[in-house]
C-alpha positions, 0 to 999 in steps of 0.5 A, a space after each residue: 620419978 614420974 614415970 608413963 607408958 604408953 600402951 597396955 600390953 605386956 612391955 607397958 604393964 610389966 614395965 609399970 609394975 616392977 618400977 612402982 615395986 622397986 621404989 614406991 613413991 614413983 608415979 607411975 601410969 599406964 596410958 591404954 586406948 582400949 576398954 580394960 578386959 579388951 585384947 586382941 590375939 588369942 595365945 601367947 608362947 614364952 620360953 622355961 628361960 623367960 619363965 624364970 627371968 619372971 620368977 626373979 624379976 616378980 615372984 608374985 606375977 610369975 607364980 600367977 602366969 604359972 598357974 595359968 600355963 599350959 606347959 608341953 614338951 612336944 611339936 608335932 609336925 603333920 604333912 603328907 598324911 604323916 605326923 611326926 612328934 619331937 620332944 623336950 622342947 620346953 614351951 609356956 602357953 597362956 592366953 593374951 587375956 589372961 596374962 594382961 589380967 594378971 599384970 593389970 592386977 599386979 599393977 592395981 596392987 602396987 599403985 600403978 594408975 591404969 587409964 584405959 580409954 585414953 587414946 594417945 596420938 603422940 607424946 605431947 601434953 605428957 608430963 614425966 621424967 620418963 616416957 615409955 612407947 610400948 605402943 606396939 608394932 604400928 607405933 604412932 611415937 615411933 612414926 613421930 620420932 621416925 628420924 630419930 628412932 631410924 626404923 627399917 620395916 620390911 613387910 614379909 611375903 606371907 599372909 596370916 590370920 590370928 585365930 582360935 579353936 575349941 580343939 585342945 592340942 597336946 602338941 605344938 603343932 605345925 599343919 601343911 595342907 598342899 591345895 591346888 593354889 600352893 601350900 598353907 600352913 598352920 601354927 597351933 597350940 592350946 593355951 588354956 582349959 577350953 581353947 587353943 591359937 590357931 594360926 593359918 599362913 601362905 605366901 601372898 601369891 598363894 592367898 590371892 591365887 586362893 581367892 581369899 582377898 575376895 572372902 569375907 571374914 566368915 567365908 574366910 574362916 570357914 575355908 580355914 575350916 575345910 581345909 585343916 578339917 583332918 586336925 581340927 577334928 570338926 571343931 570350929 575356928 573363932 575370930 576375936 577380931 571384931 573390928 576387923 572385916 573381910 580380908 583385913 583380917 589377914 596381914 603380912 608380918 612387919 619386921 620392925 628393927 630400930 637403929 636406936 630406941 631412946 630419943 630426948 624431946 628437945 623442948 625438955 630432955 624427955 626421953 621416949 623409950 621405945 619398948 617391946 614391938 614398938 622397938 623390934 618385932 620377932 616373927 611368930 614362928 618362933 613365939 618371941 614377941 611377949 617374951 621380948 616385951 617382957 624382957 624389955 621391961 625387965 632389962 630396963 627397970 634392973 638397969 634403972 635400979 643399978 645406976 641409981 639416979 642417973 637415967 641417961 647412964 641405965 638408958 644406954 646400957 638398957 639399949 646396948 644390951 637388949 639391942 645384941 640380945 634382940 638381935 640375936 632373936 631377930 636373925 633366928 625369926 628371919 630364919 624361920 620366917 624365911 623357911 615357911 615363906 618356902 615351904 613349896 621348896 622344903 616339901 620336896 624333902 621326904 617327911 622326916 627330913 622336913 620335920 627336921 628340918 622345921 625344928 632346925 629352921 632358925 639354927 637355934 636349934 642344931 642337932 646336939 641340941 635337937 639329941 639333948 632333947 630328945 635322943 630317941 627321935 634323933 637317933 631314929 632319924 639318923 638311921 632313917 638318914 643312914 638308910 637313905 645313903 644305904 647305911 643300916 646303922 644310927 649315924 652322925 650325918 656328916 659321917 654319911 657315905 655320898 655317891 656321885 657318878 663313880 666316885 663314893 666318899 666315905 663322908 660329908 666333910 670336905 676340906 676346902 680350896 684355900 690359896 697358900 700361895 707357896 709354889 715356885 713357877 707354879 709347881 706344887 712341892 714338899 709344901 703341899 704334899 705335908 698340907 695337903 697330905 696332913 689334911 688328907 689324914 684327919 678324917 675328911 672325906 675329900 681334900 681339895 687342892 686350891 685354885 690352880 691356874 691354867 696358864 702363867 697368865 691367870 695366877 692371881 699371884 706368883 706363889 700360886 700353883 699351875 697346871 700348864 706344864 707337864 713338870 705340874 702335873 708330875 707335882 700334883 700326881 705325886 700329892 695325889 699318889 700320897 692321899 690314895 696310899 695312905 687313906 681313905 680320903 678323895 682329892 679334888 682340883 679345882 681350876 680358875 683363871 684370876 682374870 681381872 684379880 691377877 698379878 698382884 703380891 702374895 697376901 703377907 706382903 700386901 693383899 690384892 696390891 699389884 706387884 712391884 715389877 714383873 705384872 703381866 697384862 690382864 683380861 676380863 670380861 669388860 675393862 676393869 679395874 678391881 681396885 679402883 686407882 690401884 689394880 691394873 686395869 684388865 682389858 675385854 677378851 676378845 673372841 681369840 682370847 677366849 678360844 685361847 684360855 678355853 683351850 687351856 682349861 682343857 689342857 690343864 683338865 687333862 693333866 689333872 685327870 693324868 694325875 690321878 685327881 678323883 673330882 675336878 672343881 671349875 671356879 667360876 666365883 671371887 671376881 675371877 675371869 669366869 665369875 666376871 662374865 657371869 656377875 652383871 657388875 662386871 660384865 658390860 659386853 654387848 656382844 652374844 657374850 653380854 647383857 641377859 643372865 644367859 648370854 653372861 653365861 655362854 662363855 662359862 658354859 663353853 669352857 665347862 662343856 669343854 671340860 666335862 668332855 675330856 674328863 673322865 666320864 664317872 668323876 664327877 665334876 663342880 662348878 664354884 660360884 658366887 651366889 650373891 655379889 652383895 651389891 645392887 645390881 649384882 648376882 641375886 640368888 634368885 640369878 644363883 638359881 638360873 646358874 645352877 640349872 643352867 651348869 646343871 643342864 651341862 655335866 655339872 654334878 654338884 655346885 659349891 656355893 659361895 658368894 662375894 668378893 665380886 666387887 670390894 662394894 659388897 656388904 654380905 650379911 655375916 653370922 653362922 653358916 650365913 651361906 647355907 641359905 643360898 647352897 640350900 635354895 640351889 639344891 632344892 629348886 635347881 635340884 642339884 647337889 650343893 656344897 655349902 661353905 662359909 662360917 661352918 666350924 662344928 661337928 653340930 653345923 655341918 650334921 644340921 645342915 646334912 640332915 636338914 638337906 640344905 646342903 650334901 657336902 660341907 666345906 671346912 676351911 679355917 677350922 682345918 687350918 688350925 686343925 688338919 685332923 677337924 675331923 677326927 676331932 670332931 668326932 671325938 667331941 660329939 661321941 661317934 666312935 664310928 667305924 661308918 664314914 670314920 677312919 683313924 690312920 693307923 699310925 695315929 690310933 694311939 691317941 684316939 681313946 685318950 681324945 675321947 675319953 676327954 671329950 667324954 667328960 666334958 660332954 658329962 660336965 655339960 650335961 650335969 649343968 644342963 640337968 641342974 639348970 633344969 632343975 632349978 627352973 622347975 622343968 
């Protein structure tokens, strides 16, 4: 096979090289448009897995890269005059130049012909059987070949310049420097004998407020100097950018995803093959760029040898493959990409918690994870953590007591609201005292009922339990007189109005279609229609509507404080009535009620002030909203921010944190914990406690988020309809015995060591493996 890549990094040349080692008599070259020995960048960072995939794919490379590595097992993490050190991370580190030096080599050796000097426009005039685009993140094939490939790049907020040092770091270090223009930070590493990289980022804003859009490359490096003079300890910073001047020196990272990166030339069948950061870029806050240059070429060339001769069938493995692989890594760069675009938000944090939460940032990292490599730092964290909710004993996070006004839970786990859609004229019955009260006992610290309605009107079907009548409330005090005799748990009520979302059947028989007789008239915030040609279609509340359904909500307020409810939750969230006047896509009132986000909210702020004034003062009291509608022109989180505050200023003590179900447009971005962000940006720039919800099914979730301080409480939901002892189970899986924060019924101590001891050994099995994956990569 004729074989050309265009480009000689590490995805070209290593691409080169393993195809011309697995068949010989392919003609394979390497198209390089800089003089040979010319790089630009200083160190790369491979992971030990990348390393061993080398030794599989090439032992004669890997052994060379090897000896040119500096291996470490520690970050440290500098801010506010502190240095914090976490260990067994398990990094490589090898310069740019020396690696190429290698591979080149390596190619030299096998045949591979190298041109250097050759700059290549585009793919035309090229003959071969197959046509390698590694031509790096401004890929001119890529542009070329644009409606084909598809790609999506988004420049990110912050600046970077890509520098170097004289001075010999023992640590993967992270630097934060606040200055009167807002945070900078560094990112350092030694990559050899006598230098290390040294990169310097800040949010754009903060860079232009610094004046270094003005600055020439020298007056540019030595503000860098000055600035991380403390851990430079006087050594200098180098640039080997000779081609760049003055600001250009610093860019914004370019996040490079690519619908499809296989295109056949139409005048031959050709195909071009995007590869490495033509194909997909990761940020460099989790160093992956080489390593998925590298596996690139490596997932290719294997592929190719599998199918023999039959390129088309190993190109579609090759894409489909390395496409979920690389996706993987991308969705944790933007997640640490998005927490050094924030660190003015994450430096409100006490400096243990920041550390932690840097180490966690991408959620590849949880805090299992973060014990496996090392215990001593997270067992003194714990403690530390512990300490601040007045604890003296190492613990699990989520098994932290939390205080609001009055009301102390033993825990962070909460069991959420979830509909059962099982009561007759909205009285709670034998049902739920077993859901609820099963749920009660499993451990979690509060145990929400779910939404409520205030009167017949606002049920969303007629299964749905009420607060409108005395026989109600009678219902849920005897729920709520169960949970407090026979544990320590809390129980929350949370209480909502369908609004536009109502009157439909229960979800088995048929969701969200309206009922086949018996509808009752719908209202809104503006005339809706949920699904279009199906729901009924909601009319505008007038103001007497209001006063109305105001007036409700207090008197179900009332009756659930009668009950002997400890917290009382407001669902403003879902599309409901309350979340109707609040999301934009909903609201098109253009009375005092309408248009700006605080008008949108006067009529949800009316009925919570209401609220919060006959509730008990020492309960506190939550606001559920949607954070993100997930449609253009809905609720941003940036709004989320603004409503938080604003339910803040009112009473509220806690916002749970959902997003969507606004409009059946949406297109949330799913994944683990894929929330979290959101209950994490209210919590830290509102300055209020949050409840994070949505995909959280692990002990090891819900204590990175707790320690990383994204969130105060998590809520669990599908887990403890599966599991209503999640809890309790949970802690068995992780090895806590507690008693802190942990509470076996007595009735159910029997089958408490027998859990454990399973837990046990499997947790031995894991880390056997572990210990002998390890060591069969040399580490």
């Amino acid at each position: 096979m004729r074989i050309t890549c265009i480009g000689g990094g590490p995805a070209g040349l290593y691409f080169a090289l393993l195809m011309k080692k697995a068949d010989p008599s392919h003609e394979v070259r390497v198209l390089e448009r800089n003089r040979t020995g010319d790089t630009f960048g200083w160190g790369v960072v491979l992971s030990d897995q990348t390393v061993e995939a080398l030794r599989e794919a090439d032992p004669e490379t890997a052994a060379q890269i090897a000896d040119a590595f500096n291996h470490w097992d520690d970050i440290a993490v500098h801010i506010g005059g502190r240095r914090i050190v976490s260990g067994g991370h398990g990094f490589c580190g090898i310069g740019r130049k020396k690696l190429l030096n290698i591979l080149q080599a390596r190619c030299e050796a096998l045949g591979v012909e190298l041109v250097y000097e050759t700059d290549v426009p585009d793919d035309a005039g090229l003959e071969a059987d197959l046509i390698i685009a590694a031509d790096g993140l401004n890929s001119r094939i890529r542009q070329k070949y644009a409606a084909a490939y598809q790609p999506d790049i988004d420049l990110r907020r912050c600046r970077f310049v890509w520098l170097g040092t004289t001075k010999l770091f023992d640590a993967f270090t992270f630097d934060f420097q606040r200055t009167e223009w807002g945070w900078f930070q560094a990112h350092a590493y030694r990559f050899d004998a006598t230098h290390s990289t040294f990169i310097v980022e800040a949010p754009e804003d903060v860079w232009r407020a610094a004046g270094l859009e003005g600055m020439d490359k020298e007056e540019g490096i030595a503000f860098c100097e000055q600035l991380f003079a403390r851990v430079l300890d006087g050594h200098p910073l180098i640039s080997n950018a000779k081609h760049l001047r003055g600001s250009a020196q610093w860019i914004r990272f370019p996040r490079v995803v690519c619908k499809t990166w296989v295109h056949r030339r139409a005048e031959d069948g050709v195909p071009v093959v995007l590869m490495g950061d033509a194909a997909h870029t990761a940020h460099f806050s989790i160093g992956s760029g080489s390593k998925l240059a590298l596996e690139d070429a490596i997932a290719l060339a294997r592929d190719i040898e599998q199918h023999g001769g039959d390129l088309a069938a190993a190109l579609d493995d090759y894409q489909a493959s390395r496409s979920i692989e690389v996706l993987r890594i991308q969705n944790a760069a933007r997640n640490s990409t998005e927490w050094f675009e924030n660190v003015e938000r994450h430096a409100r944090l006490a400096p243990e918690q920041f550390a932690y939460s840097l180490l966690t940032r991408s959620q590849r990292i949880s805090h299992e994870n973060l014990r496996l490599r090392d215990a001593r730092y997270v067992g003194e964290f714990e403690r530390w953590l512990a300490g601040q909710a007045g604890v003296d004993a190492e613990v699990p996070p989520m098994f932290t007591p939390l205080r609001l006004r009055g009301l102390t839970l033993k825990n962070r786990v909460v069991v959420s609201p979830m509909a059962q859609y099982s009561c007759v004229d909205g009285v709670a019955g034998d049902y739920h005292l077993a859901h609820l009260g099963a749920r009660a006992l499993g451990g979690a610290g509060l145990v929400f009922a779910e939404m409520t309605c205030v009167s017949p009107d606002a049920r969303i079907t007629p299964g749905c339990p009420g607060l409108w009548n005395d026989e109600q409330g009678g219902a849920w005090q005897r729920i709520v007189e169960f949970v407090h005799r026979h544990g320590s748990a809390r129980i929350a009520m949370q209480l909502g109005h369908a609004g536009p979302k109502g009157s439909t059947r229960v979800p088995w028989e048929g969701e969200d279609q309206p009922l086949p007789e018996g509808n009752w008239p719908l209202i809104s915030a503006s005339p809706q229609q949920y699904l279009a040609g199906i729901s009924q279609t909601a009319r505008a509340m007038t103001r007497a509507d209001m006063e109305r359904v105001r007036e409700d909500f207090v008197a179900a307020t009332r009756r659930a404080a009668a009950a002997g409810f400890d917290w009382l939750e407001l669902h403003c969230a879902h599309g409901y009535l309350l979340s109707a006047f609040i999301s934009p896509l909903t609201n098109r009132r253009d009375d005092d009620y309408g248009g700006s986000l605080q008008n949108r909210l006067r009529y949800p702020l009316e009925v919570f002030a209401a609220m919060r004034e006959v509730w008990p003062p020492d309960r506190p009291m939550s606001v559920r909203i949607s954070a993100h509608d997930w449609v253009p022109g809905g609720t941003t989180p940036e709004d989320a921010v603004q409503i938080a505050a604003a339910f803040k200023a009112a009473g509220a003590d806690l916002i749970d944190v959902s997003s969507g179900q606004v409009s059946k447009a949406q297109q949330p971005v799913y994944g683990r914990m894929w929330q979290t962000p959101l209950a994490e940006s209210i919590r830290n720039r509102a300055g209020i406690a949050t409840m994070a919800v949505g995909a959280i099914s692990e002990a090891d979730h819900v204590n990175s988020i707790i320690a990383a301080g994204r969130a105060d409480l998590c809520a669990i939901a599908r887990p403890h309809l599966a599991n209503p002892a999640w809890t309790l189970t949970e802690a068995a899986r992780i090895g806590y015995r507690g008693p802190v924060g942990l509470e076996w019924p007595r009735q159910y101590l029997s089958g408490k060591s027998p859990l454990e001891r399973e837990f046990e050994r499997q947790r031995a099995g894991s880390v056997a493996a572990a210990e002998q994956a390890n060591k069969a990569l040399g580490v």
